[in-house]
N, CA, C and O atoms as a CHARMM CRD file, in Angstrom:
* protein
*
  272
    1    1 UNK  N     53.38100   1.39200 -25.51300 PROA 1      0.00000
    2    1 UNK  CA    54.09400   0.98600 -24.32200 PROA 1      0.00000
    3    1 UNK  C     55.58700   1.15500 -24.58200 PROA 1      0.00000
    4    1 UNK  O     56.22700   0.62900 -25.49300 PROA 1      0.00000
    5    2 UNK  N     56.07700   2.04800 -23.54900 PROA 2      0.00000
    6    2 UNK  CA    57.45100   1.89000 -23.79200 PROA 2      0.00000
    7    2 UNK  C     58.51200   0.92200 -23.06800 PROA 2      0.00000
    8    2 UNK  O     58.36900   0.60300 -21.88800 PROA 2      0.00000
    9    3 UNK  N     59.93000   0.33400 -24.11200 PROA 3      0.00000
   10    3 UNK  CA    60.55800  -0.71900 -23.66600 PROA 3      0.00000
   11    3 UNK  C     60.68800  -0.55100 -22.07800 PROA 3      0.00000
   12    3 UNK  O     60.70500  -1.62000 -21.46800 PROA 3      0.00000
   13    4 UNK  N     60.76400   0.40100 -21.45100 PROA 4      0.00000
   14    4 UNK  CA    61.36300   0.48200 -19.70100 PROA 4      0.00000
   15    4 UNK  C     59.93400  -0.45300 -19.45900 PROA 4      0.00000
   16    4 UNK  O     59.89100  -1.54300 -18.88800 PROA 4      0.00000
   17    5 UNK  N     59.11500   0.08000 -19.88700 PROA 5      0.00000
   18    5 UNK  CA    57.99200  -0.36100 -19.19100 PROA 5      0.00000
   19    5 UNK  C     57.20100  -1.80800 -19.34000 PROA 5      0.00000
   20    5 UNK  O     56.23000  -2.23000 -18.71200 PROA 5      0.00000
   21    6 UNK  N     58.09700  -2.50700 -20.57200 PROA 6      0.00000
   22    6 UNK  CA    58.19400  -3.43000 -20.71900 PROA 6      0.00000
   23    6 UNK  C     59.23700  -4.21100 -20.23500 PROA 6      0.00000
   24    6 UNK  O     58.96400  -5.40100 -20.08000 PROA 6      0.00000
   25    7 UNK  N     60.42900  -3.82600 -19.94100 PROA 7      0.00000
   26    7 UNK  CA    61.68700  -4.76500 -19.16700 PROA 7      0.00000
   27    7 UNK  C     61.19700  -4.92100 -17.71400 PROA 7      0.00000
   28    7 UNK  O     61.47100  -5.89100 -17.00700 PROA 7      0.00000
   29    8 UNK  N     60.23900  -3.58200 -17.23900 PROA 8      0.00000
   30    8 UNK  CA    60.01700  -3.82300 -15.60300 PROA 8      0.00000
   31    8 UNK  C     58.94600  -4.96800 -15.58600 PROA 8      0.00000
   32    8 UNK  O     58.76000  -5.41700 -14.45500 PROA 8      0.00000
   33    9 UNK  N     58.07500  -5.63900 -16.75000 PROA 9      0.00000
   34    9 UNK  CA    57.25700  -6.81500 -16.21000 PROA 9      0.00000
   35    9 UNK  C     57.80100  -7.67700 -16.05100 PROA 9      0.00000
   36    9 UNK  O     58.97500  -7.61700 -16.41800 PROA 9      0.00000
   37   10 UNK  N     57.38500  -8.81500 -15.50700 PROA 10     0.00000
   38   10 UNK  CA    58.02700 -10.60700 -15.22600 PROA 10     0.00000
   39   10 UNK  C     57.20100 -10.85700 -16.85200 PROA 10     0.00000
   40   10 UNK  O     56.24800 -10.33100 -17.42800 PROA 10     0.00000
   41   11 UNK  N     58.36000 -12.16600 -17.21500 PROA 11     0.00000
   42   11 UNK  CA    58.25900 -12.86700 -18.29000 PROA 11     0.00000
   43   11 UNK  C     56.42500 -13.22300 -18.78500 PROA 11     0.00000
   44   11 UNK  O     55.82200 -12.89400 -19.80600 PROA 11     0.00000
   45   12 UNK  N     56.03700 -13.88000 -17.77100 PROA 12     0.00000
   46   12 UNK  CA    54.41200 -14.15300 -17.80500 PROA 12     0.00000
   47   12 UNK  C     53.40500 -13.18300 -18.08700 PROA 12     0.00000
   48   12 UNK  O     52.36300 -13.46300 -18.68000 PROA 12     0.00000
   49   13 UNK  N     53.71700 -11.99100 -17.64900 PROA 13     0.00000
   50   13 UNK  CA    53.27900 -10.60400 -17.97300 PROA 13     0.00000
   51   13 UNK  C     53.42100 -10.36300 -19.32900 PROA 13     0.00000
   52   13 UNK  O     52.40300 -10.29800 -20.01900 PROA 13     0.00000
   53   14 UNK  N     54.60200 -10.21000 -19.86400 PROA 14     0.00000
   54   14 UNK  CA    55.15700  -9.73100 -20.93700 PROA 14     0.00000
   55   14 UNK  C     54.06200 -10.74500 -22.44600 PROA 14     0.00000
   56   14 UNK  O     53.42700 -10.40500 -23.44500 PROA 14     0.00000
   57   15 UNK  N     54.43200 -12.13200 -21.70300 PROA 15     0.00000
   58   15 UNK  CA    53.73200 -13.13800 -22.52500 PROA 15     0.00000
   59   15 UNK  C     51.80300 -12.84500 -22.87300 PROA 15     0.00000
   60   15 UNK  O     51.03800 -12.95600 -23.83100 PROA 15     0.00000
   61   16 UNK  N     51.73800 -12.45100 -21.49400 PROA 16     0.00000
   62   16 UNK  CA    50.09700 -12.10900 -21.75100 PROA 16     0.00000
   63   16 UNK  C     49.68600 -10.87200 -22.05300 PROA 16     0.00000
   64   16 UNK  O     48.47600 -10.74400 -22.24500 PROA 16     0.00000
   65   17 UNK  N     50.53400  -9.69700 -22.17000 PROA 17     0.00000
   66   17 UNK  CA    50.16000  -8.66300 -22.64500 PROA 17     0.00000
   67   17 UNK  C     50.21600  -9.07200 -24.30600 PROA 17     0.00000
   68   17 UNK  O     49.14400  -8.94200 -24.89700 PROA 17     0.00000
   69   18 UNK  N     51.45700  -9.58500 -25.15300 PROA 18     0.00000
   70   18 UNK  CA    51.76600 -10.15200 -26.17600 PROA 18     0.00000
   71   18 UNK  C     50.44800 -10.73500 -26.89100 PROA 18     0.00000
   72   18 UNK  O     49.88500 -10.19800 -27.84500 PROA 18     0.00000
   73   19 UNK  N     50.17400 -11.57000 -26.45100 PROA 19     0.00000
   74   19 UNK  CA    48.97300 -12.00900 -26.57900 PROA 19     0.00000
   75   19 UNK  C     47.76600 -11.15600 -26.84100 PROA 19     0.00000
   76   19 UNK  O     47.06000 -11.39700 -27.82100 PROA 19     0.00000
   77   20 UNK  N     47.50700 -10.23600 -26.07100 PROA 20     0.00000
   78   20 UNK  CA    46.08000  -8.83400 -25.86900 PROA 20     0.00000
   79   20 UNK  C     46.41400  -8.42600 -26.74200 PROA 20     0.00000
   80   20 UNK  O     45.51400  -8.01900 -27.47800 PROA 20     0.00000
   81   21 UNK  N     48.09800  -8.22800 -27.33100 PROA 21     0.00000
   82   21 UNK  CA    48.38400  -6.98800 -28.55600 PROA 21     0.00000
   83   21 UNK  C     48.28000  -7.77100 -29.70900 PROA 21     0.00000
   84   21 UNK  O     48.67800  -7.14700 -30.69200 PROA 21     0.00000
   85   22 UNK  N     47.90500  -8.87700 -29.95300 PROA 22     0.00000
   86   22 UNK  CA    47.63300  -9.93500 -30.91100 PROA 22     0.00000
   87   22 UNK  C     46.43200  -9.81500 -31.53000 PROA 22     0.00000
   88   22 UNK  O     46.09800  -9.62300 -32.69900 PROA 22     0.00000
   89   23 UNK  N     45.68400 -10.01200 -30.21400 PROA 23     0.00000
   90   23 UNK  CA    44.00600 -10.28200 -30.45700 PROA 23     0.00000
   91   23 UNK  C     43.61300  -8.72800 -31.45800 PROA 23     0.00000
   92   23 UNK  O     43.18200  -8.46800 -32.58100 PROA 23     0.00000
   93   24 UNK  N     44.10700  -7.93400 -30.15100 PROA 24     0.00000
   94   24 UNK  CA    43.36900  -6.49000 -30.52000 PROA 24     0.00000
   95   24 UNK  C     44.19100  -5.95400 -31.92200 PROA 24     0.00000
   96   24 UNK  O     43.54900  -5.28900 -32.73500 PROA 24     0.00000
   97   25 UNK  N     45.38300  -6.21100 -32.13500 PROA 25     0.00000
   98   25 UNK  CA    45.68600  -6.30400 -33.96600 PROA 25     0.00000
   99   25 UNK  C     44.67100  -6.94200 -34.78300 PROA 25     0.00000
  100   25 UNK  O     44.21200  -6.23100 -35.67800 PROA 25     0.00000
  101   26 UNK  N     44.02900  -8.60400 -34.63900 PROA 26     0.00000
  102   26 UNK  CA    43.37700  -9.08800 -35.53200 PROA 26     0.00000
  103   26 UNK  C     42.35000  -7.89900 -35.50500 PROA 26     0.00000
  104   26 UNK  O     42.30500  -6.99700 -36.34100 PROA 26     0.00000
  105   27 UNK  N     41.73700  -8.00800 -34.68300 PROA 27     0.00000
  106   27 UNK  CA    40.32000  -7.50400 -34.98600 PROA 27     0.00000
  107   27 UNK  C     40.24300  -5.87500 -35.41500 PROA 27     0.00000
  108   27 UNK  O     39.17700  -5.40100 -35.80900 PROA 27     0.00000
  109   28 UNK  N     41.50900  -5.02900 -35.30100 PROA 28     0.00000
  110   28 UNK  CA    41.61100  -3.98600 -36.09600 PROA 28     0.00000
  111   28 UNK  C     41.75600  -4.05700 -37.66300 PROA 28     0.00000
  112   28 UNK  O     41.28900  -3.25800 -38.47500 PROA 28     0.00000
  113   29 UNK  N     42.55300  -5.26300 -37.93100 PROA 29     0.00000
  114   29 UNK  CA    42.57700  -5.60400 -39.03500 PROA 29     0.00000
  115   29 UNK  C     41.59600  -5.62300 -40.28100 PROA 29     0.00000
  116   29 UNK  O     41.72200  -5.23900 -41.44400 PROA 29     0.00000
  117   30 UNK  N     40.32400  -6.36800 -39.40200 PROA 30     0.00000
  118   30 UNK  CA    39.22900  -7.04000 -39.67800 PROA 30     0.00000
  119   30 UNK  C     38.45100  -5.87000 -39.74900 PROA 30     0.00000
  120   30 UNK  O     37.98300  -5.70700 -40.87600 PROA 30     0.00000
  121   31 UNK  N     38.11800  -4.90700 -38.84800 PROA 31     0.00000
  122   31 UNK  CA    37.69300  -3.42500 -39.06500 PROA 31     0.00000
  123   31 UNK  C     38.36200  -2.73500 -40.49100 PROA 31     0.00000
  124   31 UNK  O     37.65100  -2.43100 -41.44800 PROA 31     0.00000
  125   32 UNK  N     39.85100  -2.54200 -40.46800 PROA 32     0.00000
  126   32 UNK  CA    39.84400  -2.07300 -41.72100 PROA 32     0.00000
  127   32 UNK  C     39.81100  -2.45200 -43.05700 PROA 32     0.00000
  128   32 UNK  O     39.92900  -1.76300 -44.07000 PROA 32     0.00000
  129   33 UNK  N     39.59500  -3.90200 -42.88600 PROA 33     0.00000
  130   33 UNK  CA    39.00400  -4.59800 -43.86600 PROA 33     0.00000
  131   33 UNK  C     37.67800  -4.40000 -44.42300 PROA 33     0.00000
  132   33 UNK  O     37.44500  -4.31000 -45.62800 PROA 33     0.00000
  133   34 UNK  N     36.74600  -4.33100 -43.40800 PROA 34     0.00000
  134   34 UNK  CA    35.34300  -3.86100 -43.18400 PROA 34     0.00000
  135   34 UNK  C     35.17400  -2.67800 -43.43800 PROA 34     0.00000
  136   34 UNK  O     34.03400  -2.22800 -43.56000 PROA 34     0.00000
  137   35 UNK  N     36.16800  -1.98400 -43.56200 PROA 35     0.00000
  138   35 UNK  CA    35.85800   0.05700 -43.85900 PROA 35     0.00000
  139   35 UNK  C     35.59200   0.33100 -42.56800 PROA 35     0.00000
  140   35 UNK  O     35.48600   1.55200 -42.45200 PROA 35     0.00000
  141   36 UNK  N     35.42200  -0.26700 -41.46400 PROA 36     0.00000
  142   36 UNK  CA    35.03500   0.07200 -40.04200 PROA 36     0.00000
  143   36 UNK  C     35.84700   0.95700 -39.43300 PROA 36     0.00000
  144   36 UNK  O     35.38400   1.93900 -38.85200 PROA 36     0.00000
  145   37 UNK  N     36.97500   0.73700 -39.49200 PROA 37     0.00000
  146   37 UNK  CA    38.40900   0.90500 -38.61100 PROA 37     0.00000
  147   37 UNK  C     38.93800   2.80500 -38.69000 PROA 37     0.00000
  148   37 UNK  O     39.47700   3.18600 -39.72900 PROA 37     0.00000
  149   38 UNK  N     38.73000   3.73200 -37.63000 PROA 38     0.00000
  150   38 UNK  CA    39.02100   5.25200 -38.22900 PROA 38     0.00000
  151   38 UNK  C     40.05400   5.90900 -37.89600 PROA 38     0.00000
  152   38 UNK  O     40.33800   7.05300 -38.25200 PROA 38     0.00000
  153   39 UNK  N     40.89100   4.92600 -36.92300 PROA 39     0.00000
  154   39 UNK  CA    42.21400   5.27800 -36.85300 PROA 39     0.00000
  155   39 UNK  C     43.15600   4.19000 -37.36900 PROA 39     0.00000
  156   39 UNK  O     43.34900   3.19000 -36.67700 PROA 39     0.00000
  157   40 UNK  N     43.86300   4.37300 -38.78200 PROA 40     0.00000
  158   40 UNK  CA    44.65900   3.56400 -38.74700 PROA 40     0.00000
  159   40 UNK  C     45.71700   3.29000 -38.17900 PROA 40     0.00000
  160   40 UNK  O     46.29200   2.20200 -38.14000 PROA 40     0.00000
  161   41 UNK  N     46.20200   4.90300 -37.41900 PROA 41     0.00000
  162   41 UNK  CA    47.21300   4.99300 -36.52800 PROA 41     0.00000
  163   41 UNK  C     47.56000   3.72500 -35.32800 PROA 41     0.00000
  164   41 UNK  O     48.54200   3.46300 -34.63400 PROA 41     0.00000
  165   42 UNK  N     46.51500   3.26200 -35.46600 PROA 42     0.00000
  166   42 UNK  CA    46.36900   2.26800 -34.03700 PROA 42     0.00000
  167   42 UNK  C     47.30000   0.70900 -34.88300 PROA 42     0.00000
  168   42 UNK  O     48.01500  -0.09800 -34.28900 PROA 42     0.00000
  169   43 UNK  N     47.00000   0.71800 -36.18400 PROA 43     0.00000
  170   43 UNK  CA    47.48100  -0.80300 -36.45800 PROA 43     0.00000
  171   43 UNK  C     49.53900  -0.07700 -36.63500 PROA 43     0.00000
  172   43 UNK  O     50.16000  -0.71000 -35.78100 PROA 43     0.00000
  173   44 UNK  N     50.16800   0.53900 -37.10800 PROA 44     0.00000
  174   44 UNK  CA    51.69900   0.95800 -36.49800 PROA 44     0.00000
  175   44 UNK  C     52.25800   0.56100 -35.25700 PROA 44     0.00000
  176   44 UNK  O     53.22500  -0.14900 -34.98000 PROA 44     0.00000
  177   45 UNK  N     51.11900   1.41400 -34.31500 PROA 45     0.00000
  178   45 UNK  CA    51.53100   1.94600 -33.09800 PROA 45     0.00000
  179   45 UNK  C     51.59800   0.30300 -32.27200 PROA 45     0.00000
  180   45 UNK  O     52.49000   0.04000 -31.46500 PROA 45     0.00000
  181   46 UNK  N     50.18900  -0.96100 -32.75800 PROA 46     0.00000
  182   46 UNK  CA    50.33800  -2.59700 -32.26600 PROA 46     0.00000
  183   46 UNK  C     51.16400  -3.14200 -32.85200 PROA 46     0.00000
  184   46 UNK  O     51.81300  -4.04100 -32.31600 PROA 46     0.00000
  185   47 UNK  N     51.30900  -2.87700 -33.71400 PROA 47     0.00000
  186   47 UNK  CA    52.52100  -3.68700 -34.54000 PROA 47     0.00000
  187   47 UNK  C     54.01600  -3.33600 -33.38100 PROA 47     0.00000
  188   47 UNK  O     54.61400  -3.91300 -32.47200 PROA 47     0.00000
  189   48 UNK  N     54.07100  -2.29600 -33.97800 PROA 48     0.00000
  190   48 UNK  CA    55.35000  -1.44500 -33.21700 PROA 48     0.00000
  191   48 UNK  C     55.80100  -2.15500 -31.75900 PROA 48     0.00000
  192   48 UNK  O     56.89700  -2.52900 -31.34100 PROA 48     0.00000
  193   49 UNK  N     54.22600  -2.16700 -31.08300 PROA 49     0.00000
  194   49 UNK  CA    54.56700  -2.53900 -29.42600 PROA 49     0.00000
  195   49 UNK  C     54.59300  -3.94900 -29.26400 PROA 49     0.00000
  196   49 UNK  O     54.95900  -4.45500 -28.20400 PROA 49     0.00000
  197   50 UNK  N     54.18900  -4.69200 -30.35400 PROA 50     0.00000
  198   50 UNK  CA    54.45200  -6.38000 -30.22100 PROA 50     0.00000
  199   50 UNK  C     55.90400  -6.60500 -30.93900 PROA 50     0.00000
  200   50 UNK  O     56.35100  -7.75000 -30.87300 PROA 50     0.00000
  201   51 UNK  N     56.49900  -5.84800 -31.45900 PROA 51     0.00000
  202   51 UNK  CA    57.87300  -6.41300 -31.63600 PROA 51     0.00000
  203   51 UNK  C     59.00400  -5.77800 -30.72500 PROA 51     0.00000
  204   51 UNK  O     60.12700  -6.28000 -30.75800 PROA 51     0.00000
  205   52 UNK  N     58.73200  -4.66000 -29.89400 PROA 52     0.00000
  206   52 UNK  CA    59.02800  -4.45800 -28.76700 PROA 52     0.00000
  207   52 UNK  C     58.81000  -5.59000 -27.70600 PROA 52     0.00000
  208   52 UNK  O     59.75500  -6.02200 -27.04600 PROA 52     0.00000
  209   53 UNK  N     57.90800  -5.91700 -27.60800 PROA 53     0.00000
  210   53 UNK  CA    57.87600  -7.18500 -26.36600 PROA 53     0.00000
  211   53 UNK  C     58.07100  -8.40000 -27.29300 PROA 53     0.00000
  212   53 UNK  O     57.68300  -9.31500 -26.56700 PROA 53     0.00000
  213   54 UNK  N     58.37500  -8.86200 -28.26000 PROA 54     0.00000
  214   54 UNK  CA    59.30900  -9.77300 -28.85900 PROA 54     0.00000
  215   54 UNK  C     60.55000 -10.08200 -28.63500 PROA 54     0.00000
  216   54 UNK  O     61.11700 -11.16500 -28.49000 PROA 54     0.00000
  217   55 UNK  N     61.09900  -8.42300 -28.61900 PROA 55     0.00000
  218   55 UNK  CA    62.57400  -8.45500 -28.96000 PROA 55     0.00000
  219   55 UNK  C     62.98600  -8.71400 -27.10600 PROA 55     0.00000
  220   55 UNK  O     63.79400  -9.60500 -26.84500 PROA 55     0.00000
  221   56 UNK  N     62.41500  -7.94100 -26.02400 PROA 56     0.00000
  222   56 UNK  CA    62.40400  -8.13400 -24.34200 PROA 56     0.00000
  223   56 UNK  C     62.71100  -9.94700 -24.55800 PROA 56     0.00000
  224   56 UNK  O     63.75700 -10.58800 -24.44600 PROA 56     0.00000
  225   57 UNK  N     61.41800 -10.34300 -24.87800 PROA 57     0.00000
  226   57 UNK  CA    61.26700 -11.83800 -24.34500 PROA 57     0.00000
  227   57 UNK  C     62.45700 -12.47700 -24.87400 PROA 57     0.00000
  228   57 UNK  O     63.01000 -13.27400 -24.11700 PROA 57     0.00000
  229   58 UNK  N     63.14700 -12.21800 -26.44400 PROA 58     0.00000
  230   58 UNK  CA    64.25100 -12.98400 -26.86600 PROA 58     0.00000
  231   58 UNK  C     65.37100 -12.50300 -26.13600 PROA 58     0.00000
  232   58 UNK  O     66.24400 -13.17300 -25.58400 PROA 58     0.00000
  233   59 UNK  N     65.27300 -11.48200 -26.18300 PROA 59     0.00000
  234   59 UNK  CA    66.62000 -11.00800 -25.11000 PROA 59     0.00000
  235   59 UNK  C     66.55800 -11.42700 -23.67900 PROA 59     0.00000
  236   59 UNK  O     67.58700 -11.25900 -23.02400 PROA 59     0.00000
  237   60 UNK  N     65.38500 -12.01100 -23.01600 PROA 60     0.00000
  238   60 UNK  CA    65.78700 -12.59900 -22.20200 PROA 60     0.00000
  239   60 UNK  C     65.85200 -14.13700 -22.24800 PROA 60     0.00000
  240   60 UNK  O     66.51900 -14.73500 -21.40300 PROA 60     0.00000
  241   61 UNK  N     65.31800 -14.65900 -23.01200 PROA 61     0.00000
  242   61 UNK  CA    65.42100 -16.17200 -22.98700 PROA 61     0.00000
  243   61 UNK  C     66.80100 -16.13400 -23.22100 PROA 61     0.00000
  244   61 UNK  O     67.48200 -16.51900 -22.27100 PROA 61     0.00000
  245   62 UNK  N     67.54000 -15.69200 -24.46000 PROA 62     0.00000
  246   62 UNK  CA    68.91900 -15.67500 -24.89300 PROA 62     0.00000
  247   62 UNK  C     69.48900 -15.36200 -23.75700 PROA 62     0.00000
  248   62 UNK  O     70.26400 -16.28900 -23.52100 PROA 62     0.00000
  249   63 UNK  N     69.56900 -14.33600 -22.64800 PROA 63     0.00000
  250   63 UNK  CA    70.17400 -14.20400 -21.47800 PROA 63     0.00000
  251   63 UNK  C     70.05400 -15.52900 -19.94200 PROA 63     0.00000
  252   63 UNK  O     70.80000 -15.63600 -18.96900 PROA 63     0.00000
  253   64 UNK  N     68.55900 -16.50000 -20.39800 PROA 64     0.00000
  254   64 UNK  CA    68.63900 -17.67400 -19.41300 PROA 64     0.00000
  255   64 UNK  C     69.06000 -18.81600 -20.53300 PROA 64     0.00000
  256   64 UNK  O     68.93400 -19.93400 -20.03200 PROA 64     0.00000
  257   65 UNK  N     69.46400 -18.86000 -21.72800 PROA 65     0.00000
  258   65 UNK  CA    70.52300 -19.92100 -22.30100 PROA 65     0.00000
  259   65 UNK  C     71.53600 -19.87800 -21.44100 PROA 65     0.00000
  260   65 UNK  O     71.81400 -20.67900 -20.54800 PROA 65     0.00000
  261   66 UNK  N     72.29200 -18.49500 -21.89100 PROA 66     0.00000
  262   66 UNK  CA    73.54800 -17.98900 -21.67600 PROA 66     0.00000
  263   66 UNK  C     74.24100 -18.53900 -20.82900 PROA 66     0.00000
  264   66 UNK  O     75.29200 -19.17900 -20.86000 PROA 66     0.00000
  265   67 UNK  N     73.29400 -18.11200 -19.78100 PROA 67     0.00000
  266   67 UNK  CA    74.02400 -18.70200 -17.95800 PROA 67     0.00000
  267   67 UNK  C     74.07300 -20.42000 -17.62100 PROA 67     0.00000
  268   67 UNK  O     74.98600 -21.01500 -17.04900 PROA 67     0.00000
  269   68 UNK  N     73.01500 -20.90000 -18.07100 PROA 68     0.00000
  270   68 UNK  CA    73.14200 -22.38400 -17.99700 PROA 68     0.00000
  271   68 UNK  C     74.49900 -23.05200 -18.88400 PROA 68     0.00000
  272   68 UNK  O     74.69600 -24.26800 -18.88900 PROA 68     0.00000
């Protein structure tokens, strides 16, 4: 997922996709733990897109401090 396409969700969005990219990390994990797992490409690419929607959500909470 790219950041545009992450700044255009609402906060609640952002939070529950966060979440999906959580779950579906563990259980890749747990696959390549298992020898299961045949793309490892996939655990980068979740990693990658959950600190992308990390960095959105802090940059905006830090932007509704700001103004108050």
């Amino acid at each position: 997922m790219k950041t545009s396409e992450i700044r255009d969700l609402k906060i609640e969005e952002v939070e529950s996709k966060l979440a999906d990219a959580r779950e579906e990390l563990m259980k890749y994990r747990f696959q390549q733990v298992t020898g299961q797992l045949t793309d490892t490409s996939r655990l980068r690419i979740l990693r990658r897109d959950i600190a992308r929607m990390m960095t959105v959500l802090n940059q905006r909470r830090a932007e509704g401090k700001g103004e108050a």
